[in-house]
C-alpha positions as CSV (number, residue, x, y, z in Angstrom):
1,X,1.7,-28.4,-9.1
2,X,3.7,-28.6,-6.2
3,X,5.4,-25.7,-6.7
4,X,2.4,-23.4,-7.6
5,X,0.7,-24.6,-4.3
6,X,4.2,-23.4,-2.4
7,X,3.9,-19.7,-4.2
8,X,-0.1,-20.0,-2.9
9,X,1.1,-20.9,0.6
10,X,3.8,-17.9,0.7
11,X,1.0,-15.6,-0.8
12,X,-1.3,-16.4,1.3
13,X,0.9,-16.2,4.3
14,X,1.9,-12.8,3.8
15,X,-1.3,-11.3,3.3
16,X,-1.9,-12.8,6.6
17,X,0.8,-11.0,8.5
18,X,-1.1,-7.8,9.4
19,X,-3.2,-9.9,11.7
20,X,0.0,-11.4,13.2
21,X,0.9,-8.0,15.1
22,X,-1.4,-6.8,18.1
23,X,-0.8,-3.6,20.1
24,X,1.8,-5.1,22.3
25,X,4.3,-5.9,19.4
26,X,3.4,-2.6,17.8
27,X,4.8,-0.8,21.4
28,X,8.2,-1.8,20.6
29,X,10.3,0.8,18.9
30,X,10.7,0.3,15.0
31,X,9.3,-2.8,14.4
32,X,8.9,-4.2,11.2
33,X,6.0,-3.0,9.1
34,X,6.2,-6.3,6.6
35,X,8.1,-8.6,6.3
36,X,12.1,-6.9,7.8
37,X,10.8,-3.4,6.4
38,X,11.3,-1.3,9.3
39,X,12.3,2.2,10.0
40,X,15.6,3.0,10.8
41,X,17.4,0.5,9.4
42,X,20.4,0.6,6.5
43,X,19.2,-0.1,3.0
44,X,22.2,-2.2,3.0
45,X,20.2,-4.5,5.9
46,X,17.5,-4.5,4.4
47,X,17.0,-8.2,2.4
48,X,16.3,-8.3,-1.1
49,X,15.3,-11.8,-1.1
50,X,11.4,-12.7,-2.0
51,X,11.0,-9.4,-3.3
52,X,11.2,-9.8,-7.6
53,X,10.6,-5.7,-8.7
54,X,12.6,-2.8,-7.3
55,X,12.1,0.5,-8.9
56,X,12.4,4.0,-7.8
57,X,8.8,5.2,-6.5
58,X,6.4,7.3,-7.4
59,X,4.1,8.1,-4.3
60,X,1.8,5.2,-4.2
61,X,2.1,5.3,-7.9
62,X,3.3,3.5,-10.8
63,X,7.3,1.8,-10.9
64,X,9.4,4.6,-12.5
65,X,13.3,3.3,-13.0
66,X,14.2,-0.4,-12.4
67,X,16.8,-0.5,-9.3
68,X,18.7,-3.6,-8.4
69,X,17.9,-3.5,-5.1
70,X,17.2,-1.2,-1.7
71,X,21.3,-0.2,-2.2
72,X,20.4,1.5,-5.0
73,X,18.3,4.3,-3.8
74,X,20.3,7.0,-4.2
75,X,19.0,6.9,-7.8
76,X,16.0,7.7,-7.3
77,X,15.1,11.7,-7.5
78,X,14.8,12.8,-3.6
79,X,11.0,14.2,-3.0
80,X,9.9,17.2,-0.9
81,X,11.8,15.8,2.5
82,X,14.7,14.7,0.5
83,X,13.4,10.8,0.8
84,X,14.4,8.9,-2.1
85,X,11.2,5.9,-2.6
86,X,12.1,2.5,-3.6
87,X,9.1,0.6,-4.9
88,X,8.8,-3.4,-4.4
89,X,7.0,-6.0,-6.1
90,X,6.4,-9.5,-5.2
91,X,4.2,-12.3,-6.4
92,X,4.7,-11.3,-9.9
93,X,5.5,-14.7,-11.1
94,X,2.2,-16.5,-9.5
95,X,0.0,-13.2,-11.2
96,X,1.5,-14.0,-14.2
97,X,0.8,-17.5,-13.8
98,X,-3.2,-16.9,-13.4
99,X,-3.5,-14.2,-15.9
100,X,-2.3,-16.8,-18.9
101,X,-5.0,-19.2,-17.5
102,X,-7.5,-16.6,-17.5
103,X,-6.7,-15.7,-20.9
104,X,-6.6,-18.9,-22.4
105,X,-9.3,-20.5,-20.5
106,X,-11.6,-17.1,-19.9
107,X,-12.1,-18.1,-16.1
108,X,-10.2,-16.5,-13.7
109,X,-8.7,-19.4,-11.6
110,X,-9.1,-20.1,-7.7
111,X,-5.6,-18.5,-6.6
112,X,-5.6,-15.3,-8.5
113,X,-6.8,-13.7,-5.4
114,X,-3.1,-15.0,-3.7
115,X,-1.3,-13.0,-6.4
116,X,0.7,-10.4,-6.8
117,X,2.1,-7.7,-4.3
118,X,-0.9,-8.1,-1.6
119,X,-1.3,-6.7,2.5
120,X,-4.0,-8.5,3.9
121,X,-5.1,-10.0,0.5
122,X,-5.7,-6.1,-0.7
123,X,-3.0,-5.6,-3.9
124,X,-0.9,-2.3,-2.8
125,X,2.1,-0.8,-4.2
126,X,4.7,-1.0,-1.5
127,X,7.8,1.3,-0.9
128,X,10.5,2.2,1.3
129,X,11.5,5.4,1.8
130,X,15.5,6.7,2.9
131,X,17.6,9.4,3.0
132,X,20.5,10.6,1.6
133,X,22.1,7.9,4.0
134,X,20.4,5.3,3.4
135,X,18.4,4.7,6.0
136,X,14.6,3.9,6.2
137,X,12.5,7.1,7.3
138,X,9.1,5.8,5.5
139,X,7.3,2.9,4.9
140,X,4.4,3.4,2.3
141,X,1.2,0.9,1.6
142,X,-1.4,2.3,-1.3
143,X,-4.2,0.9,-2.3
144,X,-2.9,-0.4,-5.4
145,X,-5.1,2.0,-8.6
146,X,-4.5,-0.3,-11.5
147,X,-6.5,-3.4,-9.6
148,X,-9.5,-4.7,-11.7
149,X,-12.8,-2.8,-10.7
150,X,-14.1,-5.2,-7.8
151,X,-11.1,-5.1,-6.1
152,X,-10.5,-1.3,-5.7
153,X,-14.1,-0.7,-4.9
154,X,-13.3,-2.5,-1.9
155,X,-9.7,-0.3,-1.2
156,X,-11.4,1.7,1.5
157,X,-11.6,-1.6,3.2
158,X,-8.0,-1.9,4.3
159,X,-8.3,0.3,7.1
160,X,-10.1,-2.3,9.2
161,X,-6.9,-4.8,9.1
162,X,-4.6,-2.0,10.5
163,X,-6.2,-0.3,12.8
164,X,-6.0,-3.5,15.0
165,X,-2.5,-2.9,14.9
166,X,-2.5,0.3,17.1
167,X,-4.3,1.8,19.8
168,X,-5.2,5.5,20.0
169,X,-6.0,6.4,16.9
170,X,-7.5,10.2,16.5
171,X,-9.3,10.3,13.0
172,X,-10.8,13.6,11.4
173,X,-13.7,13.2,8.9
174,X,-13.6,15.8,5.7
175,X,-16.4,16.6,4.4
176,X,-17.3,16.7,0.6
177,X,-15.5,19.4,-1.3
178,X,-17.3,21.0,-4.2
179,X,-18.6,18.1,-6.7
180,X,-17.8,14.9,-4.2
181,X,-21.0,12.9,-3.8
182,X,-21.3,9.3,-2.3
183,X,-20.7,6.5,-3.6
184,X,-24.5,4.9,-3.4
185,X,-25.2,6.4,0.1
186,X,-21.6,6.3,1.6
187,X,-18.9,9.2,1.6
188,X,-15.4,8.6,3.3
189,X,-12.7,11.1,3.7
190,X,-10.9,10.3,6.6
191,X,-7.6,11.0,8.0
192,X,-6.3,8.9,10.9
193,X,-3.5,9.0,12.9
194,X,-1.9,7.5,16.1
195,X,2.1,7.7,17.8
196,X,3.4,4.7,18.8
197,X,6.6,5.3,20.7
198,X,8.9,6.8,17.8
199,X,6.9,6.0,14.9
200,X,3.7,7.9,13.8
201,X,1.5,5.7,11.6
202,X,-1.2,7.7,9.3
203,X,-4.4,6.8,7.8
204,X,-5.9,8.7,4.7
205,X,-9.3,6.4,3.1
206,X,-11.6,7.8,0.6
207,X,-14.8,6.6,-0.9
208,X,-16.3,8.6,-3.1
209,X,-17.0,10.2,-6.5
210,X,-14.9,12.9,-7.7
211,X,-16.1,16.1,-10.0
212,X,-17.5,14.9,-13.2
213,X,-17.9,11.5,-11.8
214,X,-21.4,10.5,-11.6
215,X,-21.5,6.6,-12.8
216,X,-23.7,6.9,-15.3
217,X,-23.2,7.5,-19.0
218,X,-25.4,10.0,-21.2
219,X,-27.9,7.6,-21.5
220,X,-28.3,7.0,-17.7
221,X,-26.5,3.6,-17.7
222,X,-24.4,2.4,-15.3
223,X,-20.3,3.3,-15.7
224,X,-18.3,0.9,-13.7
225,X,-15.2,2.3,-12.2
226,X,-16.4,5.9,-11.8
227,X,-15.4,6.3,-8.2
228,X,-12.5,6.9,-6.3
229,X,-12.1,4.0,-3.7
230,X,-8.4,4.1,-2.0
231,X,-6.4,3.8,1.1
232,X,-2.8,5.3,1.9
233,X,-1.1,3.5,4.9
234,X,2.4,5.3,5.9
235,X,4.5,4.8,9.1
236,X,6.9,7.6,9.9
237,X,10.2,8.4,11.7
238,X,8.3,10.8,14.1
239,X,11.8,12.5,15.1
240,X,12.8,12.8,11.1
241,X,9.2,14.3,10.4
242,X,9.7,17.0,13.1
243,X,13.5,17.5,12.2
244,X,12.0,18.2,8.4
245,X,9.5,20.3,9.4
246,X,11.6,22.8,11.9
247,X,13.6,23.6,8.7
């Protein structure tokens, strides 16, 4: 018992850290995203501890190849900008934990909600980004796709706990493309983004219903899941973005 309530505690703590940093902190050149995960540093630096998963990345998506750690990110393919993604996991033994007393006991326990790989109590899949030298350019956040139905109708939610972080912010609104419709009477496609000394942190939310998507079934019942409800956090090098992009 003691030991599942220390796994709560840590869970719970680092869903928590978002809050921790205000604008002030966030002034300060390269500071840590999560945890030590900050830009600019060697993969080498980078601790593996309290991290259980590493696996090459596949944008926001799904683990591809199991790594042994951020040293080993040169295995993973590079993608457009020549960034190889290392994807984390953590909190996989206290999810594990709650889904075998769900299934025997068919009642999802108390401290479900403290497990798995979690920002601000939203699950994510989390990665690091480097180049060919190993050091951090990106640091990625997605809404995490696979989450049960409750929990990524609320995705579009996790823009609220960042945006504290920064100051500044310029957002644009899309407007529906051809066969988006709202999600009840709410449509969100919005694009954020704010510079904060070296770094530039971006925002992309979406609430809505894609083509095809209309929740309900031929017989004009209810479809759960029929929506598309998801947040991408990312935090740049700003000086390796515009180095990229004058090539």
């Amino acid at each position: 018992m003691h030991k599942l309530f220390s796994k709560i505690i840590a869970a719970a703590g680092l869903s928590g850290l978002l809050l921790a940093a205000g604008p002030a902190m966030a002034q300060e050149a390269f500071k840590p995203d999560f945890r030590d995960l900050a830009l600019g540093k060697s993969a080498a630096d980078l601790s593996p501890a309290d991290y259980d998963v590493f696996a090459c990345g596949s944008d926001g998506g799904p683990p591809l190849a199991q790594l042994t750690g951020w040293t080993d990110f040169a295995k993973c393919a590079p993608d457009a900008r020549g960034l190889h993604e290392v994807y984390v996991a953590f909190g996989t033994d206290l999810k594990a934990m709650a889904d075998r007393v769900q299934d025997q006991f068919h009642d999802e326990p108390w401290y479900k909600k403290f497990s798995g790989t979690r920002v601000a109590g939203f699950p994510v899949v989390m990665s690091m980004l480097f180049d060919d030298a190993g050091i951090a350019r990106g640091f990625r956040v997605v809404t995490d796709q696979r989450a049960p139905i409750d929990e990524r109708a609320h995705a579009y939610m996790l823009p609220f706990r960042v945006k504290p972080r920064f100051d500044g912010w310029v957002c644009t609104d899309t407007p529906p493309a051809d066969g988006e419709t709202p999600v009840g009477k709410v449509f969100i496609n919005q694009q954020c983004s704010v510079t904060v000394g070296p770094k530039l942190v971006t925002l992309d939310t979406h609430l809505f219903r894609k083509r095809g998507q209309t929740g309900l079934d031929t017989n004009g019942q209810p479809v759960r899941g029929e929506f598309e409800s998801l947040t991408r956090w990312e935090t740049w090098d700003k000086a390796f973005l515009d180095k990229t992009a004058a090539k």
